[in-house]
C-alpha positions as CSV (number, residue, x, y, z in Angstrom):
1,X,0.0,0.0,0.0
2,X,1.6,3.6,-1.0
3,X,0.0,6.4,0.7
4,X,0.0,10.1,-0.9
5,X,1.6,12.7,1.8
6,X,-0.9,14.9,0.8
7,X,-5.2,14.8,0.5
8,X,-7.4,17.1,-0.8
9,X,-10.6,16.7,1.3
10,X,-14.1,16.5,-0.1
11,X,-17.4,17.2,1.2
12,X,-18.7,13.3,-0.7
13,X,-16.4,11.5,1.4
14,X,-18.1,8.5,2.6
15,X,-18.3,7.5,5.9
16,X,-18.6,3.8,6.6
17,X,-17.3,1.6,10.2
18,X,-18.5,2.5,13.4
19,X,-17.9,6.3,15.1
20,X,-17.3,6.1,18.7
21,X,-18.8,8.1,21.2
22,X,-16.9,9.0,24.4
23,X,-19.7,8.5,27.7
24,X,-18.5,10.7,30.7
25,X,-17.9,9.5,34.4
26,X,-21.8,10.5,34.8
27,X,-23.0,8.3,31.8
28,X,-23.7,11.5,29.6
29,X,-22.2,11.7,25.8
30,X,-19.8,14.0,24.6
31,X,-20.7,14.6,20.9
32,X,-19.5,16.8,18.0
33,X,-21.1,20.1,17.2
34,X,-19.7,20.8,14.3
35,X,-16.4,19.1,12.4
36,X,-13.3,21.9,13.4
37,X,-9.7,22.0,12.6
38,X,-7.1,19.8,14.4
39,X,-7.1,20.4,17.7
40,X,-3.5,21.4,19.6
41,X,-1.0,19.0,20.8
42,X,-0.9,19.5,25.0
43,X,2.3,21.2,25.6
44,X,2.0,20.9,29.5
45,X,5.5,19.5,31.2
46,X,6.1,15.3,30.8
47,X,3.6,15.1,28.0
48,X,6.3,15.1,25.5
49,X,5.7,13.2,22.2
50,X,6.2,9.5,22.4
51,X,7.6,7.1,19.3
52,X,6.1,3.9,18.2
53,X,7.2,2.7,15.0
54,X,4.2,0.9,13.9
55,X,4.8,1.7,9.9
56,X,4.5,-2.5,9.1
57,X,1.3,-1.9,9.3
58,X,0.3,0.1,6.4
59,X,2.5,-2.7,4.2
60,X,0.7,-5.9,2.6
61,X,3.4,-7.6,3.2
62,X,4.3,-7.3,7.1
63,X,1.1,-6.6,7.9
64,X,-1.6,-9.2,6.1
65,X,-2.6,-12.4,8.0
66,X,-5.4,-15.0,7.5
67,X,-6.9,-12.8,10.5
68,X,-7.8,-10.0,8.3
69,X,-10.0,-12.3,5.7
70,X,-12.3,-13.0,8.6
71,X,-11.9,-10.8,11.7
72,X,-13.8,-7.5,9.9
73,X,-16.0,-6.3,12.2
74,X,-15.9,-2.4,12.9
75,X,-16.1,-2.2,16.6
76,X,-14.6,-5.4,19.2
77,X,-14.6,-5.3,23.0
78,X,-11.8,-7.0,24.0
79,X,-11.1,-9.3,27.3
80,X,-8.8,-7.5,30.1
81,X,-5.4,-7.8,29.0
82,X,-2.9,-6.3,31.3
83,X,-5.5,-4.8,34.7
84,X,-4.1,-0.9,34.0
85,X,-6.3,1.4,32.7
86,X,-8.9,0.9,29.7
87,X,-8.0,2.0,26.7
88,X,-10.1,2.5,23.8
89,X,-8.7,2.7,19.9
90,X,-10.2,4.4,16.9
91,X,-8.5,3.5,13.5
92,X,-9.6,6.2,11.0
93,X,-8.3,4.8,7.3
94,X,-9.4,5.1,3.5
95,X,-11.1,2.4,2.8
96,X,-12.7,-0.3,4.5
97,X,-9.9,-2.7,3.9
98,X,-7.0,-0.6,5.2
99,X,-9.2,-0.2,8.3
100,X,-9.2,-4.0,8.7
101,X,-6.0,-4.4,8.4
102,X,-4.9,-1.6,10.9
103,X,-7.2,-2.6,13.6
104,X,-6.5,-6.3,13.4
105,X,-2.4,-5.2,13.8
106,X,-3.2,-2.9,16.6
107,X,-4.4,-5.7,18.5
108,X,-1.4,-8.1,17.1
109,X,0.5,-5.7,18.0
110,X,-1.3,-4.2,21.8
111,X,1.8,-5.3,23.6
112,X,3.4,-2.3,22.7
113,X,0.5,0.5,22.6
114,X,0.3,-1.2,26.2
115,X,3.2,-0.9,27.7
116,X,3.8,2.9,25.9
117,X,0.9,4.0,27.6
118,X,0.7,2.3,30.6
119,X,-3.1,1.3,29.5
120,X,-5.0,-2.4,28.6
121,X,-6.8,-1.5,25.1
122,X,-10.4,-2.8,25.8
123,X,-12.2,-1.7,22.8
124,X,-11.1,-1.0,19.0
125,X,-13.3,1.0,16.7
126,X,-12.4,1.6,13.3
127,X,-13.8,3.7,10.4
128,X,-13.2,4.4,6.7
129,X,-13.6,7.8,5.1
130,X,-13.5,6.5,1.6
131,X,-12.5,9.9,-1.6
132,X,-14.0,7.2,-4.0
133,X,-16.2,4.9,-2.6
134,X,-16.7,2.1,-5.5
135,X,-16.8,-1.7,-5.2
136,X,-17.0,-4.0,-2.8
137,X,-17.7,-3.0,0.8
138,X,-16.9,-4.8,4.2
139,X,-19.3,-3.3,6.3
140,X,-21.3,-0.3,4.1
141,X,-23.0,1.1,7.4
142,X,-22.4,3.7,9.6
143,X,-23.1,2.9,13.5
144,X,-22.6,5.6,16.5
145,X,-20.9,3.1,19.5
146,X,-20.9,3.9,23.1
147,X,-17.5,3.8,24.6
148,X,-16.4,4.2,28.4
149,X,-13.1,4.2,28.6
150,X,-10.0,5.4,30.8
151,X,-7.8,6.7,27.6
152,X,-8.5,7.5,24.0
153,X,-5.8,6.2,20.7
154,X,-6.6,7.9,17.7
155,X,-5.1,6.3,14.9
156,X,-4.5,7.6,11.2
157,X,-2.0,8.6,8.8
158,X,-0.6,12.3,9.4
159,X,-2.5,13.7,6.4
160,X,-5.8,11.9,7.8
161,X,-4.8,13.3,11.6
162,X,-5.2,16.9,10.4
163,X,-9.0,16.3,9.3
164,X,-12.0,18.2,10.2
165,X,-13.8,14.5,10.9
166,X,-10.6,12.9,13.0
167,X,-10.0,16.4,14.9
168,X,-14.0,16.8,16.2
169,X,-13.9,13.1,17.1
170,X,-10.8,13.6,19.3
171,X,-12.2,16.8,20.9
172,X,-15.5,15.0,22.0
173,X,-13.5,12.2,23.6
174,X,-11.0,14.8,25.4
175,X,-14.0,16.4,26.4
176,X,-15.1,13.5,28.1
177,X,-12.2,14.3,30.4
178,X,-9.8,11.6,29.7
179,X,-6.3,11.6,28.1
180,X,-6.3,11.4,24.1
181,X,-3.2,10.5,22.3
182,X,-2.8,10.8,18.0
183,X,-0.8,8.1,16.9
184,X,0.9,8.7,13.1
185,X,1.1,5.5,11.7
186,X,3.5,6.7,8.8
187,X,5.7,8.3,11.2
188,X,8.8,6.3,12.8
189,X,9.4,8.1,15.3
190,X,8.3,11.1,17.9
191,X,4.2,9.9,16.1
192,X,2.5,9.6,19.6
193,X,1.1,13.0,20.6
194,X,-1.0,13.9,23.3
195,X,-4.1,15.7,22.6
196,X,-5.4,19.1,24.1
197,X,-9.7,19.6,25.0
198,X,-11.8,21.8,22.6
199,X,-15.0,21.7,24.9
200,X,-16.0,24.7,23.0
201,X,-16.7,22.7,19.8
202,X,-19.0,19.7,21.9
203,X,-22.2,19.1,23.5
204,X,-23.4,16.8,26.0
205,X,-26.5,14.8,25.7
206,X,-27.9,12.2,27.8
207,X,-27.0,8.8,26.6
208,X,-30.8,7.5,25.5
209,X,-30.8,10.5,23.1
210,X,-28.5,8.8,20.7
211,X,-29.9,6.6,17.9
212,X,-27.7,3.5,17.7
213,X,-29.2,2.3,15.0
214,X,-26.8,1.4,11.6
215,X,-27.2,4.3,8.7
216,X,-27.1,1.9,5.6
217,X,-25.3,2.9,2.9
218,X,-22.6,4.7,5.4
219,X,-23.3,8.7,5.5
220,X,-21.5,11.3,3.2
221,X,-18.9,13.6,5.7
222,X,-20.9,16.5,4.6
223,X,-23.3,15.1,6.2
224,X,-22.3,13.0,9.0
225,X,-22.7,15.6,12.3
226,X,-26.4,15.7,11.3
227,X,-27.3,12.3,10.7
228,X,-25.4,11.2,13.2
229,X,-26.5,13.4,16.5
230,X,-28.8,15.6,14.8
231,X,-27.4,18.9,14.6
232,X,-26.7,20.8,11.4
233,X,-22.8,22.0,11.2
234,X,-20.6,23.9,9.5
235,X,-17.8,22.7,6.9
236,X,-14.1,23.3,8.5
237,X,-12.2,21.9,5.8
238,X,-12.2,23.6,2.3
């Protein structure tokens, strides 16, 4: 897989996977208001960036296995692993295959995240946010997921870290009051970053409020604030 250093955004980009929704200490959601800019990097003493070389991944041939052909699904719990902290990990990806493939080495691969951290990934999430959504599809729904969780991964290329949909997910979940780190996949080194609250750009709602139910067909990013929690929003990227 070759990746461009470079996107140009659309407002047709399809949405497909599951979005995760950060739930507070007191059971209410943090949600998106509107998609904003990427949010900045917490510059506060010992929160310096961290490195994981994790760039196998986004190769066929380090990072295929059998697993991939059959383990698809957009959103796992997973059993306690090391007792620390929970952890939760949204992959944000291209297409629905690269997202299969990243989630299912993340887990391969947790050790490390794990011990990096100091957290025991629980839950894994991904979605695809597809330029050119044409053939076949793994999933082809979108589905909001509850997730209560200790910490927050956000994984994605660079390019994809710097979008209007990965920066509003990132700000609801450090709203929620927990740590959020950005991990680079494409980056060797210096690619974990620890992520500052936008509260300014959230809302809370109560948890029944949300519709869990699958949008078939996934939902266009122009789009997706609306369908998804029912408030109209602004375009940040251009």
């Amino acid at each position: 897989m070759r990746h461009r250093e470079r996107f140009t955004w659309t407002h047709s980009e399809l949405v497909t996977g599951a979005y995760p929704v950060a739930q507070a200490a007191d059971g209410s959601l943090l949600v998106p208001m509107k998609n904003i800019r990427m949010i900045q990097e917490d510059a506060e003493e010992g929160d310096a960036a961290r490195s994981l070389d994790w760039t196998d991944a986004m190769r066929i041939a380090t990072a295929w296995t059998s697993v991939d052909a059959v383990v698809r699904e957009p959103y796992r719990q997973l059993p306690r692993h090391t007792g620390k902290r929970s952890c939760h990990v949204a992959v944000i990806a291209a297409c629905e295959g690269e997202a299969v493939l990243w989630s299912n080495w993340t887990i391969g691969h947790r050790n490390a995240l794990e011990t990096l951290l100091d957290v025991d990934l629980r839950s894994i999430s991904w979605m695809a946010t597809d330029i050119a959504p044409v053939g076949h599809f793994i999933c082809g729904t979108l589905q909001p997921v509850v997730v209560l969780a200790d910490a927050w991964v956000v994984i994605a290329t660079q390019a994809r870290q710097t979008s209007s949909l990965t920066a509003a997910l990132s700000a609801a979940a450090a709203a929620a009051g927990v740590p959020v780190w950005s991990l680079a996949l494409d980056a060797h080194s210096e690619n974990v970053k620890l992520l500052g609250a936008q509260t300014s750009s959230t809302r809370r709602i109560p948890a029944a409020d949300l519709h869990l139910a699958p949008r078939t067909g996934g939902v266009f990013r122009s789009a997706l604030i609306e369908r998804l929690f029912g408030e109209s929003q602004e375009l940040a990227d251009h």
